[in-house]
C-alpha positions as CSV (number, residue, x, y, z in Angstrom):
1,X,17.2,-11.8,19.8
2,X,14.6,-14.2,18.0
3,X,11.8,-12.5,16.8
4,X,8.7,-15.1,15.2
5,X,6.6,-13.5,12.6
6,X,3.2,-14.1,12.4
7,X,1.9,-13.5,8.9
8,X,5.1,-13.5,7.5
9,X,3.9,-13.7,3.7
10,X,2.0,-10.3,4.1
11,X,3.0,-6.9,2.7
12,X,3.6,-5.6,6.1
13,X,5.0,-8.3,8.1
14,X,7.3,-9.5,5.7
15,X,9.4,-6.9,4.3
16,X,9.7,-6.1,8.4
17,X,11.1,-9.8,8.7
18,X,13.7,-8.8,6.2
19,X,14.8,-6.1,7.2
20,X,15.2,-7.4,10.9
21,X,17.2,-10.1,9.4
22,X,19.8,-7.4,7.7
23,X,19.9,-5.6,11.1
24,X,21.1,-8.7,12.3
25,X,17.9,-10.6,14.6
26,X,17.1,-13.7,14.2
27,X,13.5,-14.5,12.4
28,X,11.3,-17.4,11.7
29,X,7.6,-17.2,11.2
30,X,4.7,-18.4,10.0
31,X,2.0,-18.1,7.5
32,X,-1.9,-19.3,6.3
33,X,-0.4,-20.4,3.0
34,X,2.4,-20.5,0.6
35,X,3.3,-17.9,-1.8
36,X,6.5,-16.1,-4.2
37,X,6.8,-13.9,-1.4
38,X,7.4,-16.4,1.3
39,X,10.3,-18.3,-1.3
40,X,11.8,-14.8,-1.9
41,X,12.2,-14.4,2.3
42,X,13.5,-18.1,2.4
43,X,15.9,-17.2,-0.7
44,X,17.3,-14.2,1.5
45,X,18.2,-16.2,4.4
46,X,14.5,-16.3,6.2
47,X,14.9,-20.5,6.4
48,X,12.1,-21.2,9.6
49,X,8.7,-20.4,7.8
50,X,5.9,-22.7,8.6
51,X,2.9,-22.9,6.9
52,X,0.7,-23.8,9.7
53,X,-0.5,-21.4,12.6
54,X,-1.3,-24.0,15.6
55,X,-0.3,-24.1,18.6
56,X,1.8,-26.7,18.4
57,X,4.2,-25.8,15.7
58,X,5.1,-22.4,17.3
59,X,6.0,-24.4,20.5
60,X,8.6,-26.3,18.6
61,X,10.0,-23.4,17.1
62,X,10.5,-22.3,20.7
63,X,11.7,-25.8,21.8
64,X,14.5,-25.4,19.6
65,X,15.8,-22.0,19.7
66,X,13.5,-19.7,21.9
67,X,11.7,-17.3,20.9
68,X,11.9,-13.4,22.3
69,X,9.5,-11.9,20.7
70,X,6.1,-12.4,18.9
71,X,5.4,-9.7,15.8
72,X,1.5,-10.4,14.6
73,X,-0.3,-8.8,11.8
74,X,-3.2,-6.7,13.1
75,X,-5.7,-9.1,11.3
76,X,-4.6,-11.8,13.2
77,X,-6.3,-10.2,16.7
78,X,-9.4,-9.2,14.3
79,X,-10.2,-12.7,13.0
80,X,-9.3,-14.4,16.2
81,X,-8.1,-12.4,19.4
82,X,-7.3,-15.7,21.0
83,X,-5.0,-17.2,17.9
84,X,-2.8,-20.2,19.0
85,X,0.5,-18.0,18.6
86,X,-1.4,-15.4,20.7
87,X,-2.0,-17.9,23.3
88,X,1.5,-19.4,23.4
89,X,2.9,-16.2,23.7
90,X,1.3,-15.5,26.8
91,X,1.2,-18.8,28.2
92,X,5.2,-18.9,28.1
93,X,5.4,-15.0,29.1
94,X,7.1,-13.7,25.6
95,X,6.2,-10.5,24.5
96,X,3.9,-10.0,21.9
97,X,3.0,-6.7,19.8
98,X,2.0,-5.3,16.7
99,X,5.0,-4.2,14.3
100,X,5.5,-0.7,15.1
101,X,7.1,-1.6,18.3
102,X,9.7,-3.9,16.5
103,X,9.9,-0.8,14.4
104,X,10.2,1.7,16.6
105,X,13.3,-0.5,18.4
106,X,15.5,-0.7,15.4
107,X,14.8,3.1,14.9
108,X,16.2,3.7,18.7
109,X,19.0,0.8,18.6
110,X,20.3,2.2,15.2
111,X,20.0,5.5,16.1
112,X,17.6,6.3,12.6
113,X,15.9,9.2,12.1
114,X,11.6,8.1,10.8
115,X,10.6,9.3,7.2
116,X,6.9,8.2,7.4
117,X,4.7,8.9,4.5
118,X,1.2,8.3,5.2
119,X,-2.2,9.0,3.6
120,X,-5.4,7.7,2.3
121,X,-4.2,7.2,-1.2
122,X,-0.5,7.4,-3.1
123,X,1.3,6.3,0.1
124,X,3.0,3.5,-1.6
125,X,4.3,5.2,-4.8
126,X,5.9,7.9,-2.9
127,X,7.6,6.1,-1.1
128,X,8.8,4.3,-3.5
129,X,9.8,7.2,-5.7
130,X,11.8,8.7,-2.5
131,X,13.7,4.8,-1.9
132,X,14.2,4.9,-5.9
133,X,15.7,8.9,-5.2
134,X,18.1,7.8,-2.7
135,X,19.1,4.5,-4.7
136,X,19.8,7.1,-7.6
137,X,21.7,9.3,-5.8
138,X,24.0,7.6,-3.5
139,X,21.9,8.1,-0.2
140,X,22.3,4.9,2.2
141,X,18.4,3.8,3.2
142,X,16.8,1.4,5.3
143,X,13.1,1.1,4.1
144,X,10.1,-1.2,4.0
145,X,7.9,-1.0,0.8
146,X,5.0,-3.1,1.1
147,X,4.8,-3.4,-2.9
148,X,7.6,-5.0,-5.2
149,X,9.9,-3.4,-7.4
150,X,13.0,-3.9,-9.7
151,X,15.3,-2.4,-7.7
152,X,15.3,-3.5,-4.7
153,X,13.7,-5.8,-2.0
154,X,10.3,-4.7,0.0
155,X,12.5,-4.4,3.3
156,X,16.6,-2.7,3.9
157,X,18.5,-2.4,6.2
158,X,22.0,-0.6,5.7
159,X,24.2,0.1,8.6
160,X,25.5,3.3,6.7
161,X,22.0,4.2,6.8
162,X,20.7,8.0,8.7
163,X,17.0,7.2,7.7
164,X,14.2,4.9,7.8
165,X,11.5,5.3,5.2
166,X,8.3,3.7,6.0
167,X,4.6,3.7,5.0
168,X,2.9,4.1,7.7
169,X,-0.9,2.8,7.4
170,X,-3.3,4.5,9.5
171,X,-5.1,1.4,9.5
172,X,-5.7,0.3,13.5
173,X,-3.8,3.6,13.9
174,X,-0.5,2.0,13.2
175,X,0.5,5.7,12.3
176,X,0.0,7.0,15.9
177,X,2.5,4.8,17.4
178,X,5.8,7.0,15.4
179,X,7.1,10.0,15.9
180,X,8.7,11.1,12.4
181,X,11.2,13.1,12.0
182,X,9.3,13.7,8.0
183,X,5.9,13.2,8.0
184,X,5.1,12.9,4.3
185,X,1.0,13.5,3.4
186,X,0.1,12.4,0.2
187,X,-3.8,13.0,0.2
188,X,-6.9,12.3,3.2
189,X,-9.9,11.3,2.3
190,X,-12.3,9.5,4.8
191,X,-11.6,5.5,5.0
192,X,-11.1,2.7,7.2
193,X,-15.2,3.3,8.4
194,X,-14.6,0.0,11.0
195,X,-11.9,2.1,12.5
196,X,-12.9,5.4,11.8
197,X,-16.9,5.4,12.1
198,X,-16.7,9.1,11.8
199,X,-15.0,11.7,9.3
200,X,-13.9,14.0,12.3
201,X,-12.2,10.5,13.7
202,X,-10.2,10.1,11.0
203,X,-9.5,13.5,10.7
204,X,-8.0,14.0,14.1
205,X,-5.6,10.7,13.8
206,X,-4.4,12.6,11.0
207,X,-4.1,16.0,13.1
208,X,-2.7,13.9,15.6
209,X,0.2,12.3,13.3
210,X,1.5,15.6,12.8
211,X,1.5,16.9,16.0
212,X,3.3,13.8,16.3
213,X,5.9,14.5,13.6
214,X,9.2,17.3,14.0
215,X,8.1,18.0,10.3
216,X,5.3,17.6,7.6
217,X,4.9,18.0,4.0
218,X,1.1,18.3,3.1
219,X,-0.9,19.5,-0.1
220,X,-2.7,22.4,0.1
221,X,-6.1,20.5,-0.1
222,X,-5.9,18.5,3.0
223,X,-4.4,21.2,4.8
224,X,-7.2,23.2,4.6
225,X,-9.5,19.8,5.2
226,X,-7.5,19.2,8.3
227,X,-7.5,22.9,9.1
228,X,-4.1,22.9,10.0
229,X,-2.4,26.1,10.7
230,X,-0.6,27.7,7.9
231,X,1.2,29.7,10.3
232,X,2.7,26.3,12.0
233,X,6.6,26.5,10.0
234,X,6.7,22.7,11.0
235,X,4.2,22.0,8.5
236,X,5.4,23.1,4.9
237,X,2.1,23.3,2.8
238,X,2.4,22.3,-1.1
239,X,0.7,24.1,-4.1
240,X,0.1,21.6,-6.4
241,X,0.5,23.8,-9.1
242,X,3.7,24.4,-8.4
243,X,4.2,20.5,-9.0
244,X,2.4,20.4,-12.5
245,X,4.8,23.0,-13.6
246,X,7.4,21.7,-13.2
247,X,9.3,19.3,-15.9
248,X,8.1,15.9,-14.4
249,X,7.1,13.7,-17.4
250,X,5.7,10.9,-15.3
251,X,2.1,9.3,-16.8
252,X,-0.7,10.6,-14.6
253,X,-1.4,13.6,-12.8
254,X,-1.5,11.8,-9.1
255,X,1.8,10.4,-9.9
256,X,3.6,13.9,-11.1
257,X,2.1,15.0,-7.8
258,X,3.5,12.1,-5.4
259,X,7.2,12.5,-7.7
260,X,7.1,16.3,-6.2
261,X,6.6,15.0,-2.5
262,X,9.7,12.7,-3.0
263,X,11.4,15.3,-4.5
264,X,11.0,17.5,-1.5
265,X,11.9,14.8,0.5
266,X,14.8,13.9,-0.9
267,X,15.5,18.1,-0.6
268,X,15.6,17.7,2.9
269,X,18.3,14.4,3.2
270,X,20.8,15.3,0.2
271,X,22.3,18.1,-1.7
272,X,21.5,16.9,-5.3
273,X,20.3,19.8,-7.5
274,X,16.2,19.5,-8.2
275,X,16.9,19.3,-11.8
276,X,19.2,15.9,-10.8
277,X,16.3,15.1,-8.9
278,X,13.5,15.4,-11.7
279,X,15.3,13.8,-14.1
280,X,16.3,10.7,-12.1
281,X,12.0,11.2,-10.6
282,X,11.2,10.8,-14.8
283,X,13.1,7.2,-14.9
284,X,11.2,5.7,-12.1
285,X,10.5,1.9,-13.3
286,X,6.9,1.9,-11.0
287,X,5.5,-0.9,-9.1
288,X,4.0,-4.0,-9.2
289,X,-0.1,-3.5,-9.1
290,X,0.1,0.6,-9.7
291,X,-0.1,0.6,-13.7
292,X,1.6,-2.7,-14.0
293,X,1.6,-4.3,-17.8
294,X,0.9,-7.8,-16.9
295,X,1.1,-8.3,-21.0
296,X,0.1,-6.1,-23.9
297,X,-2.5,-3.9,-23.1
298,X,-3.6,-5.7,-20.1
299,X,-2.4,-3.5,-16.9
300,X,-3.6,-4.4,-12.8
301,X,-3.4,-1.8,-10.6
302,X,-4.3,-1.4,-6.5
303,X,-7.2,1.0,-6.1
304,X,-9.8,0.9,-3.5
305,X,-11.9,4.1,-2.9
306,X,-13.2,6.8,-5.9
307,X,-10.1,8.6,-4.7
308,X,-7.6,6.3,-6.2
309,X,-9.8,5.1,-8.7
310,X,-9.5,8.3,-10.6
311,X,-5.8,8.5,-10.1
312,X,-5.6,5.1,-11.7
313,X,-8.0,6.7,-14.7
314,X,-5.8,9.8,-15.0
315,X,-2.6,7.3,-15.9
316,X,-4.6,5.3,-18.0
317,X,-6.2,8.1,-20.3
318,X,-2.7,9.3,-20.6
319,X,-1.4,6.0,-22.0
320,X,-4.6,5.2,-23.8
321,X,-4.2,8.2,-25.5
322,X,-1.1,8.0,-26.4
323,X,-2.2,4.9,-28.3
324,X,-5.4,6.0,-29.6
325,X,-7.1,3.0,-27.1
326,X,-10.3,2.8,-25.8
327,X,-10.4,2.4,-21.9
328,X,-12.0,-1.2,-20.7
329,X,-12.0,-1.6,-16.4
330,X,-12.1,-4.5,-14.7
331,X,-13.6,-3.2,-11.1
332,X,-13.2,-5.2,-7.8
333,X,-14.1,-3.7,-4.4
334,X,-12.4,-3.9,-1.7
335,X,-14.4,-5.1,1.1
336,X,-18.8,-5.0,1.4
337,X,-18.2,-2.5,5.0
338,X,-16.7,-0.1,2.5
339,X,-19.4,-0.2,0.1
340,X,-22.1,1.1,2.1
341,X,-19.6,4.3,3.1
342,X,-18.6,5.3,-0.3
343,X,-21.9,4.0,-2.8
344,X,-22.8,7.9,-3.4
345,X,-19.0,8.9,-3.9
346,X,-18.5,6.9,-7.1
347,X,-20.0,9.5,-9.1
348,X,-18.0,9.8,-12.4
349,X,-14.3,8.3,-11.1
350,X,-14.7,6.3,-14.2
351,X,-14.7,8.8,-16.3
352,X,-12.9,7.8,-19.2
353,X,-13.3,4.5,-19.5
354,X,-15.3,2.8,-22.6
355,X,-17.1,0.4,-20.7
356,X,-16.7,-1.0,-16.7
357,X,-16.9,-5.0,-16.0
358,X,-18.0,-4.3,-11.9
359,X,-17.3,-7.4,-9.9
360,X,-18.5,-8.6,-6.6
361,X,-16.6,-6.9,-3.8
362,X,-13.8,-8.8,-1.8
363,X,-14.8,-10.1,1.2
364,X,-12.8,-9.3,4.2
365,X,-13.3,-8.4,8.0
366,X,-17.1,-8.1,6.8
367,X,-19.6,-6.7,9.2
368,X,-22.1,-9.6,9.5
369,X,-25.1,-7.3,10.1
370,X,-24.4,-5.5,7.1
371,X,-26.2,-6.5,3.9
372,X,-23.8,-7.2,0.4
373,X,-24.6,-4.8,-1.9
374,X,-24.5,-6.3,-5.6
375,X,-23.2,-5.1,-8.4
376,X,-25.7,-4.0,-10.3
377,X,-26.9,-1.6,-6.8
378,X,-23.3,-0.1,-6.9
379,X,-23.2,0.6,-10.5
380,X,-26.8,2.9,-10.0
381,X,-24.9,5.0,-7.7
382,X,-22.8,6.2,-10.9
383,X,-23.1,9.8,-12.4
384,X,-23.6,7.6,-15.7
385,X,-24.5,4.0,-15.1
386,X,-25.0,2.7,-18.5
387,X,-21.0,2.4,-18.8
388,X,-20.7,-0.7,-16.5
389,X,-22.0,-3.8,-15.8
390,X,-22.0,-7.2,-13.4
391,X,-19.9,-9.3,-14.4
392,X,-17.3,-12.2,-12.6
393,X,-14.5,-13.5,-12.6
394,X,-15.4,-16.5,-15.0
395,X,-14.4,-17.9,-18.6
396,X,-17.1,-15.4,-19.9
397,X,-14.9,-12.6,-18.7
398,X,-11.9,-14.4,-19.7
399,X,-13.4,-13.7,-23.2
400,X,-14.5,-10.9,-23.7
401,X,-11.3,-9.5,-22.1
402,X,-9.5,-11.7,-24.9
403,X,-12.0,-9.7,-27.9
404,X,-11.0,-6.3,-26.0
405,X,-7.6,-7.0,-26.1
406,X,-7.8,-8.4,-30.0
407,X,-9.6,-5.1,-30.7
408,X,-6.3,-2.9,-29.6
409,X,-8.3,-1.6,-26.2
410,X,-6.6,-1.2,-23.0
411,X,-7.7,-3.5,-20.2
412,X,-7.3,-2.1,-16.5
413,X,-8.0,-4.3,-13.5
414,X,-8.8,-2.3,-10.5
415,X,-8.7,-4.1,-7.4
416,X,-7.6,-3.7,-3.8
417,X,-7.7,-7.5,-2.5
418,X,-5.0,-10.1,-1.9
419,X,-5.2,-14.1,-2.1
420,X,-8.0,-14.6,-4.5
421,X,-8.3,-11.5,-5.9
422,X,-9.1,-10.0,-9.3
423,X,-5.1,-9.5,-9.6
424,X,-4.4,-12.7,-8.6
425,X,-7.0,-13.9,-11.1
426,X,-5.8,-12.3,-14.3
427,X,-2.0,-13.0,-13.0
428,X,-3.2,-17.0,-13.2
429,X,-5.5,-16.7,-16.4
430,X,-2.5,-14.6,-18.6
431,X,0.9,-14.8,-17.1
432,X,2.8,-18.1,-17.6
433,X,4.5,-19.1,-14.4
């Protein structure tokens, strides 16, 4: 079977285009623009990748060896529901769908049984902790990690494999199209608002997802916020406190609290002792864009509500202090539509930080009749407002993050974007490629 990926450079296409490739399809695709990614797929045997999303180019592709099926990003049918590829597909009658279909079929032709952690926020660490578990510990795992790591690629495939860890975003609802055999919750809060418009809605996907699911783990928090039913024995509720007492030594509370989920994961799929399991969880090498030391001092991590922004604060007071550092953030929203849901939940999710540089948001899948809120307007919504201030991403910030970094202070980027983001930007203005 050929399969043509469209958006084959993303986070969540790609790692699926490798992973098909190990489970023996045959993939080609396509993308907006070039990238490391796209050379690491082409480096793993991923040759067909064009750089061009016209009409044309996908019909020579199918001129030379025909394409079967057509796996699209979900933003391809928001920016354009009548994309060239979309149009070809139909036009020459192949099928075309979203990825979990492509996932679900490898989970039914390779008889796998679905590991889905999901969640507003700590969704990607855990499960990259549970893939780092079962490298540690001998357990054969097909995965797809939309982040990059060390030790390993962002998408397996192991024919020894029993399981198939995913993430599974509830963005567009992806979630609701799996039926896990371990649903994995790592913490709801309300997100998504263009999908979502309501709290309750994204509540019940949730509730939905786990009826969906043989069996769940879920903190005790969003338990109760979901009002699931304690007495349900498919859903095993976690006491955090239980987690914090235990002898994780990861930096940050949030990411003790995801090691304990993948711990209890990897309860359920092996017969390694827990105190094997925490002290393999303690040597966990992280990820790129959670706590990431770009150089010295200078760290970029992936936060996008108040949520995560205090989990990236809890890590970085641990390290600062460690270090007797003062706390400088570099802030970048993620998207204006998400602004004007969370501008009273900021509050103090800085708390800790010396001083906040707050960058425009990053524009993406806007709502044209909604106004861009500035900076400076965000930064009044804070419990204490005199820490932060507009800045951008310019050769004035370039130097003042050089004096902070001079001075000995930590420097945290904080963004959620992609292409063109504030990652991307300290990535081109300090690392040398």
């Amino acid at each position: 079977m050929h399969i043509y990926f469209s958006g084959i450079g993303g986070a969540g296409i790609g790692p699926l285009a490798e992973m098909a490739l190990k489970a023996g399809y045959e993939v080609s695709g396509s993308d907006k623009q070039n990238s490391s990614y796209i050379s690491a797929l082409k480096s793993v045997g991923i040759k067909d990748i064009f750089l061009n999303q016209d009409y044309e180019t996908i019909a020579k592709v199918h001129s030379k060896h025909p394409i079967d099926w057509l796996v699209y990003t979900s933003a391809l049918t928001m920016e354009n529901p009548d994309a060239p590829e979309l149009r070809f597909a139909k036009d020459y009658q192949i099928k075309a769908s979203k990825r979990d279909e492509l996932i679900n079929k490898i989970l039914k032709d390779k008889n796998l049984s679905l590991i889905a952690v999901a969640g507003t926020h700590g969704k990607t660490t855990t499960t990259a902790m549970i893939i780092w578990l079962c490298h540690q510990h001998n357990v054969p795992i097909s995965y797809l990690l939309p982040a990059k790591t060390n030790y390993g690629p962002m998408g397996d495939f192991l024919n020894e494999s029993r399981y198939m860890v995913i993430e599974a975003d509830e963005f567009d609802r992806n979630f609701l199209h799996f039926n896990p055999w371990l649903s994995v919750i790592s913490g709801v809060s309300w997100d998504h608002q263009e999908i979502f418009p309501t709290r309750e809605n994204y509540q019940q996907a949730f509730i939905d997802f786990i009826k969906q699911s043989s069996q769940t783990l879920i903190w005790q928090d969003d338990a109760i916020y979901l009002s699931l039913n304690e007495e349900n024995h498919a859903i095993s509720i976690q006491d955090p406190v239980n987690a914090t007492a235990t002898s994780i030594k990861l930096k940050g509370l949030y990411n003790r609290l995801d090691g304990w989920l993948a711990i209890q994961t990897m309860l359920r799929i092996c017969d390694s002792p827990v105190e094997q399991l925490i002290e393999s969880l303690n040597l966990f090498p992280g990820l790129s864009r959670r706590m990431e030391q770009l150089i010295p001092n200078l760290y970029s991590d992936y936060a996008h509500t108040p949520e995560k922004i205090r989990g990236v604060m809890s890590v970085a007071q641990e390290i600062a202090k460690s270090k007797s550092q003062s706390i400088i953030v570099l802030y970048e929203p993620l998207t204006d539509r998400r602004q004007h849901y969370i501008i009273n939940d900021y509050g103090n999710c800085f708390e800790g930080a010396a001083q906040v540089y707050w960058l425009p948001s990053y524009l993406a899948r806007e709502d044209p009749n909604q106004r861009i809120l500035p900076p400076a307007e965000l930064i009044s919504h804070l419990a204490d407002p005199t820490i932060a201030q507009p800045a951008n991403k310019d050769e004035g910030l370039k130097r003042t993050i050089d004096a902070h970094l001079e001075k000995g202070d930590m420097v945290v980027g904080i963004a959620g974007g992609g292409g063109g983001s504030l990652d991307d930007w300290l990535r081109d203005s300090y690392l040398i490629n």
